[in-house]
VMD Tcl script that builds the backbone (N, CA, C; Angstrom):
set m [mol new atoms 171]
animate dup $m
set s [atomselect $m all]
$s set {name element resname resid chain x y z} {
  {N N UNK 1 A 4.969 -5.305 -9.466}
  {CA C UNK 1 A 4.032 -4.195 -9.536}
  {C C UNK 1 A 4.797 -2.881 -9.522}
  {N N UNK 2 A 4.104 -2.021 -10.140}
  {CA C UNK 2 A 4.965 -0.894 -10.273}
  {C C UNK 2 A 3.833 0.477 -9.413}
  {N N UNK 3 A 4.102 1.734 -8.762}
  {CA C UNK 3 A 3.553 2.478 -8.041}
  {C C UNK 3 A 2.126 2.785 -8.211}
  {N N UNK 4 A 1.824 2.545 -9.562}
  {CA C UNK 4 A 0.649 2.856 -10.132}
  {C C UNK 4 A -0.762 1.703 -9.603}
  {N N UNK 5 A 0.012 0.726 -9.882}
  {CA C UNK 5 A -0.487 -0.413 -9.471}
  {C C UNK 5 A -0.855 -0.510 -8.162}
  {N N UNK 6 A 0.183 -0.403 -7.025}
  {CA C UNK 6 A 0.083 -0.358 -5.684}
  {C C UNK 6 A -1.270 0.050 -5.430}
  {N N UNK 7 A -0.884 1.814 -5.806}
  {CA C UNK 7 A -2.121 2.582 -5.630}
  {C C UNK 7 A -3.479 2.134 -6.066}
  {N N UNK 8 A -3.655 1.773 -7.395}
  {CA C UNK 8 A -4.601 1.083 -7.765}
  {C C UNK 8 A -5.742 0.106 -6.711}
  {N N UNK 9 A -4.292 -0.956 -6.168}
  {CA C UNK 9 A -4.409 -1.754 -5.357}
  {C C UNK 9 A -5.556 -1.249 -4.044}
  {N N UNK 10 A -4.916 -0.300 -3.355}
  {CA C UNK 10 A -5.379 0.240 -2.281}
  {C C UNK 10 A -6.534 0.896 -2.704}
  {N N UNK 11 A -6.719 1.982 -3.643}
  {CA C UNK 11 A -8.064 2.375 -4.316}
  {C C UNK 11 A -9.223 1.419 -4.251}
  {N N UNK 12 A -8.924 0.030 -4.719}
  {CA C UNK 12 A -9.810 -1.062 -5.042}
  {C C UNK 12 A -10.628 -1.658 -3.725}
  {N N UNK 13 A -9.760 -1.330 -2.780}
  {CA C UNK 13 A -9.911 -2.060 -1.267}
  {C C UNK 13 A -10.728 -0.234 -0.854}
  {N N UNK 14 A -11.203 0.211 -1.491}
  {CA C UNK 14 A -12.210 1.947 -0.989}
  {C C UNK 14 A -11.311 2.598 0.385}
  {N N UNK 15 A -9.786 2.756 0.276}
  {CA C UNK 15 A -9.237 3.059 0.778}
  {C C UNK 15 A -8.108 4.337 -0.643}
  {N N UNK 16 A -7.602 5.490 0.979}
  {CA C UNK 16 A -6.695 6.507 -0.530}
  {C C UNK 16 A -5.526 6.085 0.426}
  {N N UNK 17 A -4.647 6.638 -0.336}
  {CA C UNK 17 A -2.814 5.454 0.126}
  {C C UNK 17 A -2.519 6.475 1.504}
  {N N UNK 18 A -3.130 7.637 1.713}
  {CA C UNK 18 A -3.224 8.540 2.619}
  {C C UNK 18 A -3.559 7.852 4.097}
  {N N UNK 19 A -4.502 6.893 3.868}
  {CA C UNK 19 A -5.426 6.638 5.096}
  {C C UNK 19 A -5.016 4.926 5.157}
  {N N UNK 20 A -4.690 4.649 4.145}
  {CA C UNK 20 A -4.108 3.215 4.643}
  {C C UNK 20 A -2.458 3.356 4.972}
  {N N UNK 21 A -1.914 4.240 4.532}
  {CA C UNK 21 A -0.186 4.514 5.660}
  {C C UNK 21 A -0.937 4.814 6.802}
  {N N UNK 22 A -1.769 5.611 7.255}
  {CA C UNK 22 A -1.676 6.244 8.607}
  {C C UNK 22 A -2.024 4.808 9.592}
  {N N UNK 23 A -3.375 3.928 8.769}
  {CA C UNK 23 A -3.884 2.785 9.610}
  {C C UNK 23 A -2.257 1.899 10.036}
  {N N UNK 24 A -1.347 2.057 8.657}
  {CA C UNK 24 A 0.025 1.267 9.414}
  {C C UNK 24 A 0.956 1.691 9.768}
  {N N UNK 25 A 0.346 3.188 9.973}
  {CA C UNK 25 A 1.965 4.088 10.920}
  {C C UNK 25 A 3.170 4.278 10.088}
  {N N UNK 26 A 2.809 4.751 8.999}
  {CA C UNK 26 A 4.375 4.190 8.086}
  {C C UNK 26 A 4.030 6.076 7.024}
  {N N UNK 27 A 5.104 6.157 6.561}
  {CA C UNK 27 A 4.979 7.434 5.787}
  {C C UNK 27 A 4.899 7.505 4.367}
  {N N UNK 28 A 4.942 8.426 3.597}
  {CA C UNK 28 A 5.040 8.508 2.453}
  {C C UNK 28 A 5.989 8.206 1.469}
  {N N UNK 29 A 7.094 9.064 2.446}
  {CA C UNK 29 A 8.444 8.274 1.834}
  {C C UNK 29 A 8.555 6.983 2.404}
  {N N UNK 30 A 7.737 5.891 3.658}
  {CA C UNK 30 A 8.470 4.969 3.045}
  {C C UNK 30 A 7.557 3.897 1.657}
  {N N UNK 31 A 6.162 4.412 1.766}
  {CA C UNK 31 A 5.391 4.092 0.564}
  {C C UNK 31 A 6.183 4.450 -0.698}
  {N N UNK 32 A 6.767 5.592 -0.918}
  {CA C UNK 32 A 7.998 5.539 -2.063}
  {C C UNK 32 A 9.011 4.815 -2.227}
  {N N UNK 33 A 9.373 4.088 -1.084}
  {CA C UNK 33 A 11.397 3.775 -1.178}
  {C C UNK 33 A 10.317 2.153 -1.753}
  {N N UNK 34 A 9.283 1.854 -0.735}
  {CA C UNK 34 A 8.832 0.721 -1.329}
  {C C UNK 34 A 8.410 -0.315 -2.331}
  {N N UNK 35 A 7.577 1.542 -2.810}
  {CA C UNK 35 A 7.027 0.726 -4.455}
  {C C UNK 35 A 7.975 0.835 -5.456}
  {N N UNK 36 A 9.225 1.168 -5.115}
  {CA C UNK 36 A 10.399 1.336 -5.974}
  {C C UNK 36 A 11.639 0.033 -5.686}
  {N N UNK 37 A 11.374 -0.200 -4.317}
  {CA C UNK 37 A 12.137 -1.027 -3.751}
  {C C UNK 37 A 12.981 -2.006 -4.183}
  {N N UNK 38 A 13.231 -3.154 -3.475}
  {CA C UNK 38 A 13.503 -4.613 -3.686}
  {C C UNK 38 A 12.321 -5.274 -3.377}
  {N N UNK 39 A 12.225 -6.931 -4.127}
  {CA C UNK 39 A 11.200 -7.701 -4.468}
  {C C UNK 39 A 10.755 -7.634 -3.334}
  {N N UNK 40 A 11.318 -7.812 -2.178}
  {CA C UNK 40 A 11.405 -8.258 -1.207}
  {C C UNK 40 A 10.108 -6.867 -0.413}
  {N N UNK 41 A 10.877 -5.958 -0.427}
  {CA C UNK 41 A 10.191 -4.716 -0.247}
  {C C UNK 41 A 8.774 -4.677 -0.664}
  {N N UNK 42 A 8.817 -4.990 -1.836}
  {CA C UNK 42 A 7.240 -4.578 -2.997}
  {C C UNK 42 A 6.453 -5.913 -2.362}
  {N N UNK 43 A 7.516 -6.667 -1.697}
  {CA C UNK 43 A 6.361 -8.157 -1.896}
  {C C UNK 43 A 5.850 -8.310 -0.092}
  {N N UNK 44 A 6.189 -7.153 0.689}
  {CA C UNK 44 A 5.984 -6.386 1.849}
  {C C UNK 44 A 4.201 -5.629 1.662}
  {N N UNK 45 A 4.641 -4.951 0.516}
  {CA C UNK 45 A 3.394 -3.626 0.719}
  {C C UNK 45 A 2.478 -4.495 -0.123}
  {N N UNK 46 A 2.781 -5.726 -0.784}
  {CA C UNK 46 A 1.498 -6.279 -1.452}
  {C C UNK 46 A 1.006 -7.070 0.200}
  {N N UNK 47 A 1.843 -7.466 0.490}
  {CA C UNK 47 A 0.633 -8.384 1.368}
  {C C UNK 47 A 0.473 -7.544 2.520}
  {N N UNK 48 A 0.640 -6.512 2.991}
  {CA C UNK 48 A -0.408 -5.530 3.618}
  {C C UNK 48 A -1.379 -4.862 3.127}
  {N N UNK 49 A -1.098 -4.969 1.609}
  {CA C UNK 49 A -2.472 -4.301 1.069}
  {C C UNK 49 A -3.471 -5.569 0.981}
  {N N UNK 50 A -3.184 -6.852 0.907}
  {CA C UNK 50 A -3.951 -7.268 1.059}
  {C C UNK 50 A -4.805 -7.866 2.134}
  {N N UNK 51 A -3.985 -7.179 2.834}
  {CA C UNK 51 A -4.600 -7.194 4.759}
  {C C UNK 51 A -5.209 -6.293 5.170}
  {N N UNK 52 A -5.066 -5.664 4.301}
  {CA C UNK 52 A -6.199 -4.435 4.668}
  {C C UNK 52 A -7.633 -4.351 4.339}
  {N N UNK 53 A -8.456 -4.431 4.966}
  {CA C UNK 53 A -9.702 -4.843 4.768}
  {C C UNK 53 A -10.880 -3.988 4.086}
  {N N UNK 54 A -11.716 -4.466 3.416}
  {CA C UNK 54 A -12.906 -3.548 2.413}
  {C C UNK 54 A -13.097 -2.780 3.604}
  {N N UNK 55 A -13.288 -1.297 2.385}
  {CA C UNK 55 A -14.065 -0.294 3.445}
  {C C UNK 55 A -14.938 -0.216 3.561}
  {N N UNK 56 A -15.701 0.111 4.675}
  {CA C UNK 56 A -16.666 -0.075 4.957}
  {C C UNK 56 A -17.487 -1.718 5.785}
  {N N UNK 57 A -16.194 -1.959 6.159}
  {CA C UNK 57 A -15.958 -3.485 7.083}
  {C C UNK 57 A -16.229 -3.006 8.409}
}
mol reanalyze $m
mol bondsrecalc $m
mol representation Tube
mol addrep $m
């Protein structure tokens, strides 16, 4: 996945990438070093995005 996507990702779940870093304490830059990262990295922020639950849960 590439940054666009991520975001996408999190959009889809009625969350902005603003308010789902803060729910995991984590910053902007490291949402950048991430979606740029290693597999390893990217394959990190996919499965917290997918732990992150519909809004409005």
């Amino acid at each position: 996945m590439n940054k666009k996507q991520f975001t996408a990702s999190i959009h889809l779940k009625g969350w902005s990438v603003e308010d789902a870093l803060s729910r995991w304490g984590r910053s902007q830059d490291w949402y950048h070093r991430n979606t740029n990262g290693t597999e390893k990295q990217k394959q990190r922020l996919e499965d917290m995005i997918k732990g992150l639950p519909e809004q409005g849960e």
